[in-house]
C-alpha positions as CSV (number, residue, x, y, z in Angstrom):
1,X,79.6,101.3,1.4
2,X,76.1,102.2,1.3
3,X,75.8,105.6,2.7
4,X,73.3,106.1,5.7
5,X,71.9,108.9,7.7
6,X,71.7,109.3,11.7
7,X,68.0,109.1,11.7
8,X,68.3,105.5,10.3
9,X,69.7,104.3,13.6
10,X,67.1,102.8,15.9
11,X,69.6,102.0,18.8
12,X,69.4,100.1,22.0
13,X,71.8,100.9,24.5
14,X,72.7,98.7,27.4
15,X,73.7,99.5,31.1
16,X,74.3,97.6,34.1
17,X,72.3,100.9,36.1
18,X,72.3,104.2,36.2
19,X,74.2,105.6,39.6
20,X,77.2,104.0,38.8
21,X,77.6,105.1,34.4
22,X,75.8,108.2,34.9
23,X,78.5,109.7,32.0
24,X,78.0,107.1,29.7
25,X,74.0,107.0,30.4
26,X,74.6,111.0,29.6
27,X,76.5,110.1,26.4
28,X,73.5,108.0,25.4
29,X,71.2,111.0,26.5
30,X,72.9,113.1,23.8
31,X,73.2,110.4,21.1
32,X,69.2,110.1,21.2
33,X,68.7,113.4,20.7
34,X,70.5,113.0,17.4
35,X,69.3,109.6,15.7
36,X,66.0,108.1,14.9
37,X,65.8,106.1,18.4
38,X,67.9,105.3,21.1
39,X,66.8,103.3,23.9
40,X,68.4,102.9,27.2
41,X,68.0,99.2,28.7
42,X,69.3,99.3,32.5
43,X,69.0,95.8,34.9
44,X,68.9,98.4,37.6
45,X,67.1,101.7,37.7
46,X,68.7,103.3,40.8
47,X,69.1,106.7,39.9
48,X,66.6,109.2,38.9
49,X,66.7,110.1,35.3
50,X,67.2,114.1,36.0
51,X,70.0,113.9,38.1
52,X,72.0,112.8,35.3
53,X,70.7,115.8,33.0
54,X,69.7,114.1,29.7
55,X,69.2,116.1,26.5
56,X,66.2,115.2,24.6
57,X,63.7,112.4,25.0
58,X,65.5,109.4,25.7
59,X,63.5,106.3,27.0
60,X,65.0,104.3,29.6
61,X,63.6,100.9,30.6
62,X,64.6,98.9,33.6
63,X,64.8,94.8,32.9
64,X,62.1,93.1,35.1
65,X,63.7,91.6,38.0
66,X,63.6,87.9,37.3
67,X,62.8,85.5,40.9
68,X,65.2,83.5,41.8
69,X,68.1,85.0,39.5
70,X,70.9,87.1,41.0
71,X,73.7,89.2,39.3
72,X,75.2,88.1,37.0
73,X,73.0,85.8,36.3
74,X,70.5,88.4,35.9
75,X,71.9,90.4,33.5
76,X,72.9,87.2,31.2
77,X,69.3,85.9,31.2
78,X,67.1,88.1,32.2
79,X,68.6,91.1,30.4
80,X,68.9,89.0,26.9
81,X,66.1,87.8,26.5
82,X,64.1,91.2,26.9
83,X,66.2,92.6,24.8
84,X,65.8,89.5,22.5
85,X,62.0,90.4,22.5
86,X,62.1,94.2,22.0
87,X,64.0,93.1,18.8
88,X,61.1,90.7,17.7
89,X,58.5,92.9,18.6
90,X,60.2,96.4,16.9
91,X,62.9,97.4,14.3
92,X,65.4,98.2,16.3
93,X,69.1,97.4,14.0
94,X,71.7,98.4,16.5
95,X,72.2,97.0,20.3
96,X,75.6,98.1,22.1
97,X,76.1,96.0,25.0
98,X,78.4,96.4,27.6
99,X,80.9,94.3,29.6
100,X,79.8,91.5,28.1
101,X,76.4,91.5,29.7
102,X,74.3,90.4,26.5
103,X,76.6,87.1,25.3
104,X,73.4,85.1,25.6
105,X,71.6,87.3,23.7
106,X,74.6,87.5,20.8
107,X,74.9,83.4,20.4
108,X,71.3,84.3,18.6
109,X,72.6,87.1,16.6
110,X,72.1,85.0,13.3
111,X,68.1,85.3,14.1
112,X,68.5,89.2,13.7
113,X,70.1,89.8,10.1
114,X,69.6,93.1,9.9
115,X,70.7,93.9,13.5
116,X,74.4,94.8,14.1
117,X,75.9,94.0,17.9
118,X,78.6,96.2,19.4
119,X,80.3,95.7,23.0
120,X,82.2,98.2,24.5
121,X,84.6,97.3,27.5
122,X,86.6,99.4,29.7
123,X,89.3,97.2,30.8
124,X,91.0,94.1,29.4
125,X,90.5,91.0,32.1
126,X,92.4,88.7,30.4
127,X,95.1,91.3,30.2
128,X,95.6,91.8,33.9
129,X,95.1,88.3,34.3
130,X,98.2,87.5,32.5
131,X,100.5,90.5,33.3
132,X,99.4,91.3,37.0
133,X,97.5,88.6,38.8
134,X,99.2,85.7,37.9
135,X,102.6,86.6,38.3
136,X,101.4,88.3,41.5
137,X,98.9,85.7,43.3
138,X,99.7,82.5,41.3
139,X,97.4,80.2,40.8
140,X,96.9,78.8,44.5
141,X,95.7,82.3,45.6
142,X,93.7,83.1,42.7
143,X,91.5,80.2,43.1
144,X,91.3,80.7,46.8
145,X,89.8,83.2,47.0
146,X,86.4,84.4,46.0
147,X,87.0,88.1,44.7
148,X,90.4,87.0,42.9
149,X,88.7,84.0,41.2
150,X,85.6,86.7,39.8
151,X,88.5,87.5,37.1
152,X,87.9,83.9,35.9
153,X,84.3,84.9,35.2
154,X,85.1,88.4,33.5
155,X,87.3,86.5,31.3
156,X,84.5,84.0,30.6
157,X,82.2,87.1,29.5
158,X,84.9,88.9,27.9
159,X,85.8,86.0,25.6
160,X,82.4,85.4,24.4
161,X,82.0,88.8,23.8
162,X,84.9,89.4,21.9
163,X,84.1,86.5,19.7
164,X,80.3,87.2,19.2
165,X,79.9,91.1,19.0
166,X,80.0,92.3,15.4
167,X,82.2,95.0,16.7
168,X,84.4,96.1,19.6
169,X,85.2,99.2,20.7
170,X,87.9,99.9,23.3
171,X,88.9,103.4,25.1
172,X,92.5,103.8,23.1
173,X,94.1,102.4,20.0
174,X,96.8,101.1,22.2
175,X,94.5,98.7,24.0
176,X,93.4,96.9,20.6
177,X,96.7,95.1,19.8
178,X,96.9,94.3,23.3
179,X,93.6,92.1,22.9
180,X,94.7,90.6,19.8
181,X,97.7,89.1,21.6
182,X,95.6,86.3,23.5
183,X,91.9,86.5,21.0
184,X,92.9,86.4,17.3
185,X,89.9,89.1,16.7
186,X,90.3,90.9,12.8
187,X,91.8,94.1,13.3
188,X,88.6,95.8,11.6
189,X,86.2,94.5,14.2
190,X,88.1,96.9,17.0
191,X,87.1,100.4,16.6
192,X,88.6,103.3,19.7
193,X,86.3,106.0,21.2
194,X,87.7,107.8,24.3
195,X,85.7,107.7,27.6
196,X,83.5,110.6,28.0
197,X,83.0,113.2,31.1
198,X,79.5,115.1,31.8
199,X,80.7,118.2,32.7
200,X,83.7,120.3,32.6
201,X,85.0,123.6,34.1
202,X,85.4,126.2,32.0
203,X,89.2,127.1,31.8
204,X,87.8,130.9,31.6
205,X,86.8,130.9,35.3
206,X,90.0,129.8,36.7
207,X,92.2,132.4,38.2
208,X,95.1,132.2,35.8
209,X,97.5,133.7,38.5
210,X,96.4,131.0,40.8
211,X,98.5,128.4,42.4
212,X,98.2,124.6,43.5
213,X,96.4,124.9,47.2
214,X,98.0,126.8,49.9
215,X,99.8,125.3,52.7
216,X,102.9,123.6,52.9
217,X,102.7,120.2,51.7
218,X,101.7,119.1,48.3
219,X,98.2,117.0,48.4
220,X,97.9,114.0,46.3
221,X,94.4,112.3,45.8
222,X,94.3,108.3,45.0
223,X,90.7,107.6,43.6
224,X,91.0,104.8,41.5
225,X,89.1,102.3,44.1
226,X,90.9,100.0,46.6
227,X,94.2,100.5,47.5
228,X,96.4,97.8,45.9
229,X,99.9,97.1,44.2
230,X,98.2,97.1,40.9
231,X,96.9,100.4,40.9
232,X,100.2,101.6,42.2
233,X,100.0,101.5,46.0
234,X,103.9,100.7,46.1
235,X,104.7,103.3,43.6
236,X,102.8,105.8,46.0
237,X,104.6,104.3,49.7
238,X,108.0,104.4,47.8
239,X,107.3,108.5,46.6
240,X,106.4,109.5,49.6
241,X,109.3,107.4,51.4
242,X,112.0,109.0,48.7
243,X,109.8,112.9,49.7
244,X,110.3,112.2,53.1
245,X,113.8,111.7,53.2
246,X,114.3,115.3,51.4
247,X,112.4,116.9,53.8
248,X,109.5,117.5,50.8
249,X,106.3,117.7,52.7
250,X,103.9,115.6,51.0
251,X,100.3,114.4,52.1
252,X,98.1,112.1,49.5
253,X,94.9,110.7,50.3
254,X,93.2,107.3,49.4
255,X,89.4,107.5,49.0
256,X,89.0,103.0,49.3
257,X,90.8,100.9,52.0
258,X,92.8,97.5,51.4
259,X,92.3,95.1,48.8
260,X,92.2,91.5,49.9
261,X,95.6,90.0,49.7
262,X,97.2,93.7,50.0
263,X,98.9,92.8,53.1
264,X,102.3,94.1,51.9
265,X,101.2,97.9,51.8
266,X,100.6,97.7,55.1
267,X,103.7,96.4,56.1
268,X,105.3,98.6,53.9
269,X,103.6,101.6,55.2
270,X,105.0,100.9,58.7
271,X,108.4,99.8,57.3
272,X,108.6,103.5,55.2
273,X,107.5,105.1,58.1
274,X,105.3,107.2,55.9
275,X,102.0,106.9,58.3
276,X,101.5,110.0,58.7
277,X,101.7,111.1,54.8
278,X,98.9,109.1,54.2
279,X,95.1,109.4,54.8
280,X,92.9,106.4,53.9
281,X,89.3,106.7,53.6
282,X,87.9,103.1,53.4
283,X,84.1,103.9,53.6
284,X,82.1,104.8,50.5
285,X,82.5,108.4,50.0
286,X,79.3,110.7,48.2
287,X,80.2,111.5,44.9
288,X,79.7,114.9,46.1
289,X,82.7,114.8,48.6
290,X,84.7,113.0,45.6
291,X,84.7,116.2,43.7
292,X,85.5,118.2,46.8
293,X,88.4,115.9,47.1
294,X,89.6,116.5,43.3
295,X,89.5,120.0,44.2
296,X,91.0,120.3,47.7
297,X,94.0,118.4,46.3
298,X,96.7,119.3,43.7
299,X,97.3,116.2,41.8
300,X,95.9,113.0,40.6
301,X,98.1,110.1,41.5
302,X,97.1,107.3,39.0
303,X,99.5,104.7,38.9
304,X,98.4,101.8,37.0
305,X,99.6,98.6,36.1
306,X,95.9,97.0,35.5
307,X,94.2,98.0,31.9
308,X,91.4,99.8,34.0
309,X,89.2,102.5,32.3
310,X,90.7,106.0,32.8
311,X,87.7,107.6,33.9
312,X,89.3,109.1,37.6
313,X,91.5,110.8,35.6
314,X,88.7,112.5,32.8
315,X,87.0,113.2,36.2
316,X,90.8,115.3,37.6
317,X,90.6,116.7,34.7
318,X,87.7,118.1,33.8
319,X,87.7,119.6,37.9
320,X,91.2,121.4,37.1
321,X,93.2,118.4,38.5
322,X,96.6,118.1,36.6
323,X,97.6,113.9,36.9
324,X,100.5,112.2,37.6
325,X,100.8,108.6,36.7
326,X,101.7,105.6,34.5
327,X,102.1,105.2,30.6
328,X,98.9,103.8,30.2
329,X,97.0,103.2,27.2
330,X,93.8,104.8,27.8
331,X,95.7,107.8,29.4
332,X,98.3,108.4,26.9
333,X,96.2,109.2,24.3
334,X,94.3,111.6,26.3
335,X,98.0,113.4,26.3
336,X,100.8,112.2,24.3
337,X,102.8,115.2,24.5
338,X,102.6,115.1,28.4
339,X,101.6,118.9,28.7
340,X,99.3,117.7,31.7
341,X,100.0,114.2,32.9
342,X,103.2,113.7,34.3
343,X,104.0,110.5,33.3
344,X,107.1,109.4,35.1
345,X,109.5,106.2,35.6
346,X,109.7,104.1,38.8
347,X,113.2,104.7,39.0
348,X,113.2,108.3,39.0
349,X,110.9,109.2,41.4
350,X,113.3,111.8,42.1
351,X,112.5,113.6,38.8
352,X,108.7,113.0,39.8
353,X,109.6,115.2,42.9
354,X,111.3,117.8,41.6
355,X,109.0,119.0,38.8
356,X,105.8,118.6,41.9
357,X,108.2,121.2,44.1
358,X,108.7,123.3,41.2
359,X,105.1,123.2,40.2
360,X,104.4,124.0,44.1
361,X,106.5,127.4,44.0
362,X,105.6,128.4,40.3
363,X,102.1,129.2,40.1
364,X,102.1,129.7,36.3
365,X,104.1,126.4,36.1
366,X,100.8,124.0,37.4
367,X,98.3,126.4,35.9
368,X,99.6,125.7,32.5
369,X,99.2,122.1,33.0
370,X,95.5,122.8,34.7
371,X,94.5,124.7,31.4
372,X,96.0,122.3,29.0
373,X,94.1,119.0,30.9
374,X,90.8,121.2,31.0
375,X,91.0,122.7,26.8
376,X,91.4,119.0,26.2
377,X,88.7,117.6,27.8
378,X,86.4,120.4,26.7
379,X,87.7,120.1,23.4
380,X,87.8,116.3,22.5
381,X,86.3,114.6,26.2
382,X,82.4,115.7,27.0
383,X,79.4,113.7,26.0
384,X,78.5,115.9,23.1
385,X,82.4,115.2,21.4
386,X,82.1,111.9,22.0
387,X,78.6,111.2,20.9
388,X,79.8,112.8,17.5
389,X,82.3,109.6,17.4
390,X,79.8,107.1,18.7
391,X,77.3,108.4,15.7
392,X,80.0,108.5,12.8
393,X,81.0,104.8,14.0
394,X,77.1,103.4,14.2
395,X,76.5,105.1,10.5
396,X,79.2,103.4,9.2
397,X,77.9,100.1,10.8
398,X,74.6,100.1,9.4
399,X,75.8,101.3,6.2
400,X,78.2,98.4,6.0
401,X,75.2,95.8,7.2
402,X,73.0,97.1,4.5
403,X,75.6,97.3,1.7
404,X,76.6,93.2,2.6
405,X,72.6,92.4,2.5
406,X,71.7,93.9,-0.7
């Protein structure tokens, strides 16, 4: 392989908007300060560039609105083909596109030779598709109604990204043999790079003799978006059912209300009896009062069944928020020895309970975990680690592209 240096990258970057990535636009705030270019192509520019805190001189570019066109369409036409004519008009040799956004633009690839096309996604559609949604909904209900049948569309974009996109890269190794059980994509196309955080408290400033909060009950924080079966709304009803009925005073709160079609949890809620365990906060919350949350609470309850991006739980983390949750991919990897996630069984919620008691009455017990999830992160997690990753793997790109061309 030809070898190649950083400032031979001339990258550009691609985000739905700002407010909503304001890591990943970070991430990409750090990689430009570190290659020859990096350009930052948003369809939506609803956040102001300093709030986000970039590092160095990264330019940003918003995709003229187009008339007529609304998302998605927006992003597959309107945001292809300006990116399509940056690449005629400059040398850029590296676009990263995300979601899937830029498919349009990558069934062109072949006029850009000397370009290489990366996609990066943070869930698997077709995935949850097949293990969660069908089984649950069937097909009746999935093509009733509207917000089920949008997984038929991020399938669509998925696919064609999959197939297209040079490369792949995915937020754990144990995610890539997952997508190559439904797309028969070469092992070396998929590539794995952790999600990033912006910040992280420094383990130094915590009290080390301090405890999970006072009071009585144990607080639980739910903030992976709507409350549903497949982000482990069951899992939660039943564990604080099973606390209840040991006299183990729990209280967990649920920043997003019901999922369409979640009618169950709130039977179950009534049938549990656990109404006033739990605290649901439907409206939009400020992501200033989210990390007020993350620290008024004492775990993280992330129970997933869908292959959703980890990111609540860099978030816990990086705030001193130990996590208790489900053997996911793109959590495990964060902690394979389970020195801060508790990852626990269904059918041993009892287990789950004693070691949160225990944790509740031995002060040095939680903040081992807290100082363990926060060295990680620091260590491994923040955009500066990560952008060392995202560098080494764009390098060896290029290098490969100009190796195959000579």
């Amino acid at each position: 392989m030809q070898l190649v240096c950083p400032q031979e990258i001339r990258l550009i970057f691609y985000l739905p908007n700002l407010k909503n990535y304001r890591d990943r636009a970070h991430l990409v705030g750090i990689i430009a300060s570190r290659v020859g270019r990096a350009l930052l192509v948003v369809s939506k520019m609803d956040e102001e560039p300093e709030v986000i805190g970039f590092e160095g001189d990264l330019e940003i570019v918003q995709v003229p609105a187009g008339k007529g066109l609304r998302f998605p369409g927006k992003t597959l036409f309107a945001a292809s083909r300006f990116i399509e004519n940056l690449l005629q008009k400059e040398d850029f040799n590296l676009v990263h596109d995300t979601f899937g956004h830029l498919s349009l633009l990558m069934l062109r690839r072949h006029r850009y030779p000397y370009c290489t096309f990366v996609t990066s996604h943070f869930n698997l559609a077709e995935w949850d598709f097949r293990h969660y949604f069908l089984p649950r909904y069937g097909w009746f209900k999935l093509l009733k109604n509207p917000d089920l049948r949008m997984g038929f569309w991020r399938i669509f974009m998925q696919r064609m990204a999959f197939s297209l996109a040079d490369h792949i890269v995915l937020q754990g190794p144990g995610l890539i043999e997952r997508l190559r059980q439904y797309i028969p994509v070469p092992r070396q196309k998929i590539h794995w790079i952790p999600n990033n955080i912006t910040d992280c408290q420094s383990p130094d400033a915590l009290d080390q003799t301090q405890q999970a909060n006072s009071g009585e009950a144990i607080k639980l924080l739910v903030a992976g978006g709507a409350f549903t079966v497949g982000k482990g709304g069951d899992v939660l009803l039943d564990l604080l059912h099973r606390a209840r009925l040991r006299g183990i005073a729990i209280q967990a709160t649920v920043l997003g209300g019901f999922h369409v079609g979640e009618a169950f949890l709130k039977s179950r809620i009534r049938q549990l009896g656990v109404e006033r365990s739990l605290h649901i906060i439907p409206e939009r919350v400020s992501r200033e009062r989210v990390d007020e949350f993350y620290k008024e609470s004492d775990w993280l309850f992330h129970y997933t069944r869908l292959d959703g991006s980890p990111r609540t739980v860099l978030e816990a983390l990086s705030l001193g928020l130990p996590v208790m949750g489900s053997h996911h991919p793109g959590i495990e990897v964060l902690d394979p020895e389970g020195k801060f996630v508790l990852f626990f069984d269904v059918d041993n919620l009892d287990a789950v309970l004693d070691e949160l008691t225990a944790s509740k009455r031995d002060g040095q017990r939680y903040q081992k975990r807290v100082v363990c999830g926060l060295n990680r992160v620091k260590e491994h997690l923040t955009s500066d680690a990560v952008s060392i990753r995202y560098i080494e793997l764009y390098t060896q790109l290029i290098g490969e592209k100009k190796e195959r061309r000579s």
